[in-house]
N, C-alpha and C positions, 0 to 999 in steps of 0.2 A: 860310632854306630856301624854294623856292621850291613852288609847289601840286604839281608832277611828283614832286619829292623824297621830300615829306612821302606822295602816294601809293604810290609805289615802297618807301618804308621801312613804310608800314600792310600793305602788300602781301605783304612778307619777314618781317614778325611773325607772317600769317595763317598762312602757309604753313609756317611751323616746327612752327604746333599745327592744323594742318589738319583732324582728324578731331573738336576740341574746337570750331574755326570754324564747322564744320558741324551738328555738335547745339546748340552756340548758337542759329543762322539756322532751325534747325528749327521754334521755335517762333513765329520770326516765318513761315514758308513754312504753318504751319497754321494760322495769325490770316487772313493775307490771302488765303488760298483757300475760308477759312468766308467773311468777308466779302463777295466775290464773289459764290459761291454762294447764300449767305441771303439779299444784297441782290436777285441778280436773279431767286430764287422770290419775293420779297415784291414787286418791281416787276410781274413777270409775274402775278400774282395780282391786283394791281394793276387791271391793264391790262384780264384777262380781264372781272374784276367791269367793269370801265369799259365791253367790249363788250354786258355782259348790261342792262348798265343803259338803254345807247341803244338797244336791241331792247325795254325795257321802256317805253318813254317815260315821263319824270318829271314830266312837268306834267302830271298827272293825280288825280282823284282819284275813287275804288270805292266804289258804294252799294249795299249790302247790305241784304235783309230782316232784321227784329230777330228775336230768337228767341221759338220758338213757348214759350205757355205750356201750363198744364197739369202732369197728373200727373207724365208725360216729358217735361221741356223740352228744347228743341233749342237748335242751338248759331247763333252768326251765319248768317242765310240760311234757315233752317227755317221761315221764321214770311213768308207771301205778301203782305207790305203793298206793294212797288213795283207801277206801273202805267204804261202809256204815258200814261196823263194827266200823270203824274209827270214824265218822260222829257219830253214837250213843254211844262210851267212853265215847267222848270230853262233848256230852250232859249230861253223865248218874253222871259222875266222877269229872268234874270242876263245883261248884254251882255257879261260877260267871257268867259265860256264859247263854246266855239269849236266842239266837236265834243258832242253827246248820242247815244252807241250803248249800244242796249238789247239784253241778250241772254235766252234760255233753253238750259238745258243739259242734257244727261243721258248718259247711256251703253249701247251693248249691243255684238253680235254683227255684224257684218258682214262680205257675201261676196260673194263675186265667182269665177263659175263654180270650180272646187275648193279657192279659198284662201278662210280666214276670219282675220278678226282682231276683237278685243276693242276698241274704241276709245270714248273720251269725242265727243259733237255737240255745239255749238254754232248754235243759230238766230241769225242776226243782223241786224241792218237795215245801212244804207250807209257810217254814221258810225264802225262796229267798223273796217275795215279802216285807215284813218289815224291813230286814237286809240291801236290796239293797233300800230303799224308792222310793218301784212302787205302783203306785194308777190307778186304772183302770179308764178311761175317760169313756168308754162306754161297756155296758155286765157285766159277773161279774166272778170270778174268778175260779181256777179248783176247782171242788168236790172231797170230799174224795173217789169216785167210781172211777172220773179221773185219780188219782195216780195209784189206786190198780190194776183197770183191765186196764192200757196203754190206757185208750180209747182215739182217733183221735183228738184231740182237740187241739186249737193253742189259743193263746192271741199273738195278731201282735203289734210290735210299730208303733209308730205314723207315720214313713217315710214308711215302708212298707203299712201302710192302705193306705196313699195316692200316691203310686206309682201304687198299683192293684185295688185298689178301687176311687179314684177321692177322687168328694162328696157324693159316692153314702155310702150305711148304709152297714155295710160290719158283721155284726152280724147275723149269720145265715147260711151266703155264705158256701161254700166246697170251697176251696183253695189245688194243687198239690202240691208237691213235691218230686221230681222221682213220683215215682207210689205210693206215700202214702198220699190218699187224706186225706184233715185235716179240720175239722168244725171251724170256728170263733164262737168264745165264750165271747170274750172280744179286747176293743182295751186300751193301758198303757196311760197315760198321758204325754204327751211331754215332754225329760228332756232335749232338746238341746248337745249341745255340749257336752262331757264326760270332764270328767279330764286327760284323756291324749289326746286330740285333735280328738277325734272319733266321729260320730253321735250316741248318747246312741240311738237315738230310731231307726236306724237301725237294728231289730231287732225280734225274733220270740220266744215266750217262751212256752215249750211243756211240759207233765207233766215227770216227771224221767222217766221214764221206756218205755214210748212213744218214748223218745229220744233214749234209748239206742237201744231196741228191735225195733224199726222200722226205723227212720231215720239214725242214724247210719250206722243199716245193710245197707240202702239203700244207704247212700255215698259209705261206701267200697264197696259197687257192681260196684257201678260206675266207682269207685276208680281201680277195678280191672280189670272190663270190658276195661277200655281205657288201661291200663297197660300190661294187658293178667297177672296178679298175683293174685296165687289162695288169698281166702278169710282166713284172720285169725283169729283166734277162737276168740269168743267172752266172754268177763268173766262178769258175770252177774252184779257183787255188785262191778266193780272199777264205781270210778266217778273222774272228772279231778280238781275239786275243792270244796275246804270246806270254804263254809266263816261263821264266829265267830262272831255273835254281844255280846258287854260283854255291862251290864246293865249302869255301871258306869265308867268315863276314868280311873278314881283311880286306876281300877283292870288291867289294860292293861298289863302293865310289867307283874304282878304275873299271869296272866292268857298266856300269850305271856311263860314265864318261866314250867309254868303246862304242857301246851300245847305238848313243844318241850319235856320235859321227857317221858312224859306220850305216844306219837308217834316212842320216839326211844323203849321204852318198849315192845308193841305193834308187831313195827318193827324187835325184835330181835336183835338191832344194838347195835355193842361191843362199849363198850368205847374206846375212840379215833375216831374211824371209822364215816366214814364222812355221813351225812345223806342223806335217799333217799326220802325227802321231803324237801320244803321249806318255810316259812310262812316271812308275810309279815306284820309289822303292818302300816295301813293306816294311822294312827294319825299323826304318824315319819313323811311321805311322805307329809302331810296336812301342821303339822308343820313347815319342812324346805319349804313347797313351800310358805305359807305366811309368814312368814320370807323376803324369799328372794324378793318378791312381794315388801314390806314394805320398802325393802333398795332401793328398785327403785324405789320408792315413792322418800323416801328424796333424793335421787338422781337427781331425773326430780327437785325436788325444790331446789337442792342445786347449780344445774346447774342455775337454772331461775333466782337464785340469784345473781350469778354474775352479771349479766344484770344492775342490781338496783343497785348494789355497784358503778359498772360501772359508770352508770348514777349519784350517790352523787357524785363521787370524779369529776366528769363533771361540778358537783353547785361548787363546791369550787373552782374549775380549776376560774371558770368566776366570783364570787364571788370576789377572790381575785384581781383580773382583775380591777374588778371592784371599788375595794378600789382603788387600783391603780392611777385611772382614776378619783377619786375624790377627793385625798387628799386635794384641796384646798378648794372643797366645805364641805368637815368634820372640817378642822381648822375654813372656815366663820361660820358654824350651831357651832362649841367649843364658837365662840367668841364673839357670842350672846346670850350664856348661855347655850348652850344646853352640858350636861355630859357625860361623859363615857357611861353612862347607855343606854339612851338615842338614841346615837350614837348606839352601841352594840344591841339596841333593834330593831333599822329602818334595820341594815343590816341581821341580823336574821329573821327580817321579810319576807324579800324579799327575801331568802332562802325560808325559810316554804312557803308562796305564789309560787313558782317554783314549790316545791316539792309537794304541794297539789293539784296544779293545772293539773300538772303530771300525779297525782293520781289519780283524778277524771277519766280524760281524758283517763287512761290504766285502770282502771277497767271497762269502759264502752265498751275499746277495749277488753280487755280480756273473758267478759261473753259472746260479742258477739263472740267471737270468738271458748270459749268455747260451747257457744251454735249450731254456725256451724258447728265443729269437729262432736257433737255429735249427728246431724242429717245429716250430707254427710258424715262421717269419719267412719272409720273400726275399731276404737279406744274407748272403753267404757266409758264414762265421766258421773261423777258426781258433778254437781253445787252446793255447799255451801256454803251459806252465810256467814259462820265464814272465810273462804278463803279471802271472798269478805272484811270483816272487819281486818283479819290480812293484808290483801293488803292497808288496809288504815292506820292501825298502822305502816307497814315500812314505808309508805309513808310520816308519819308524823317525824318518826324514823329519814329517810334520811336528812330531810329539818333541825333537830336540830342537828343531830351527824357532816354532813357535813358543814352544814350552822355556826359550832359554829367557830373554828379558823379566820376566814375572819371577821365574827362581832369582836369578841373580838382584832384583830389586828387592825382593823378602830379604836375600843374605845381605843385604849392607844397608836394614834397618838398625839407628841405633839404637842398642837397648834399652839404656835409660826412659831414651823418648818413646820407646813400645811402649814399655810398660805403664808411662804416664797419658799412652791414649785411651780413651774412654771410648769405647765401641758400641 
């Protein structure tokens, strides 16, 4: 029999039990439309983390004040041991280190002629905007006269422009907060979502010393004024965080190792004794969170898979059935020549035919489906077509791995004994 033959004869078996053909192929058309689907939420999820992470920059690493002591200890950052002294060792003393930006932060009220919004400030010097990867959308960034004389000036993100500004051009404006009016100078370019679940562009960036010597003082007023607790002293040169950009990952560890020496030296801090800073390296936190992303990739797939396993051992289930049910017509096609092979090759067809037909019919489900998620779903989805051709490989996969016991059992009935079952 020639390859036409034997599909033409698979074809005329389907068709006799057509509505059993179909709940067979069923369960392969719901294996390969999960796989799909689960694969490209788990790529897309992927991908996303992939964009958050290069908005994060990874060769980095966050120093933190250690926690304050006392009756109430506080948590990382509570406790004001950084200093720009700090800030220029780190730069002057490790040559790995590429970028040293110092910030102070705080939060209130700010307005602009009838709109107010709630927003977190950031003071900063020159090095924050490279190390954090901010690009200005519109305006352009602080001067070096900015830094030196604290002058009034703000860079807003993106939610803040459009909470106090609309669509209107907000370069130029005077914007309040408490009583410390502040010029727009710039607006950052939208980074979405943060890495820990935050709006990055919820946000105001002021230059160091603007923040410390005005905004600052202006929250503790506030601060005190609600409380009736007098104001305390201000120290000029703490700042609440140092972030480190090192040129290359290679150097991270030995810069991570310099770092923490070179801070307890600084510090005064004995051996043994516990320190009153703490750093953090981003890579680590990058690291295991794609990682862990990754397992839940194979996971969404390994789950989908069952589906499709499911769905084979359901060919075979009927396959076998199906031998069953013809033994007399396998001993008539024996005893008019036709061979093991032959035999072996019509029932494996009609396997693979289930399972392609399956196939077709669940990747057509699946993109659609993946295509719906990711324009009505909360869920990030990325469609690739190697998905779409590994969903055709198992599909092709299932119809020979399960399809083969069921053929091979037909080819080595023997004849005689076919013919004399009574079915």
């Amino acid at each position: 029999m020639t390859l036409s033959d034997v599909m033409r004869s698979a074809v005329f078996s389907l068709r006799g039990n057509w509505l059993r053909s179909i709940l067979t192929a069923l369960g392969v058309i719901i294996g390969i439309a999960a796989v799909i689907v689960m694969v490209s939420v788990g790529q897309g999820t992927q991908a996303e983390l992939d964009n958050m992470i290069s908005k994060l920059g990874s060769n980095r690493l966050e120093v933190f004040g250690g926690s304050a002591r006392g009756p109430a200890r506080g948590g990382a950052g509570s406790q004001a041991s950084l200093t720009d002294g700090d800030a220029r060792a780190i730069r002057d003393e490790i040559a790995e280190v590429q970028y040293v930006a110092t910030s102070v932060s705080g939060g209130g009220q700010v307005v602009y002629a009838e709109s107010n919004w709630s927003t977190r400030w950031e003071g900063v010097n020159a090095d924050y905007f490279p190390v954090n990867d901010w690009q200005l959308a519109l305006g352009e960034e602080f001067t070096p006269r900015d830094y030196s004389a604290a002058n009034k000036v703000v860079i807003l993100g993106e939610t803040v422009r459009r909470e106090l500004f609309g669509d209107a051009d907000p370069i130029g404006a005077t914007i309040r907060m408490g009583r410390v009016p502040l010029r727009v100078v710039g607006v950052l370019e939208a980074k979405g979502q943060g890495s820990w679940g935050q709006d990055s562009d919820d946000i105001m960036l002021v230059p160091l010393e603007t923040g410390r010597r005005r905004l600052a003082a202006a929250t503790a007023a506030v601060a005190a004024n609600v409380s009736g607790a007098a104001l305390a002293p201000r120290q000029a040169d703490v700042v609440q965080r140092i972030s480190v950009g090192v040129g290359r990952a290679e150097d991270l560890a030995f810069v991570e190792e310099e770092l923490n020496a070179l801070l307890r030296q600084r510090h005064r801090i004995a051996p043994g004794a516990e320190d009153d800073f703490a750093v953090r390296n981003i890579a680590e936190i990058v690291s295991t969170r794609t990682q862990t992303t990754r397992l839940m990739s194979l996971l969404l797939g390994a789950v989908a898979s069952i589906s499709l396993i499911v769905g084979g051992i359901g060919i075979m289930n009927i396959m076998l059935v199906s031998v069953t049910e013809r033994i007399r017509e396998i001993g008539l096609r024996m005893a008019v020549g036709a061979g093991p092979r032959e035999i072996q090759q019509q029932f494996l067809a009609e396997a693979m035919l289930i399972s392609l037909g399956g196939g077709a019919i669940g990747i057509a489900l699946g993109v659609a489906g993946a295509l719906l998620a990711s324009k009505f779903g909360a869920l990030p989805v990325q469609l690739d077509l190697q998905v779409v051709g590994m969903a055709t490989g198992f599909s092709v996969a299932t119809g020979l791995f399960f399809g083969y016991y069921p053929a091979r059992k037909a080819a080595r009935l023997d004849p005689i004994e076919a013919l004399r079952h009574q079915g």
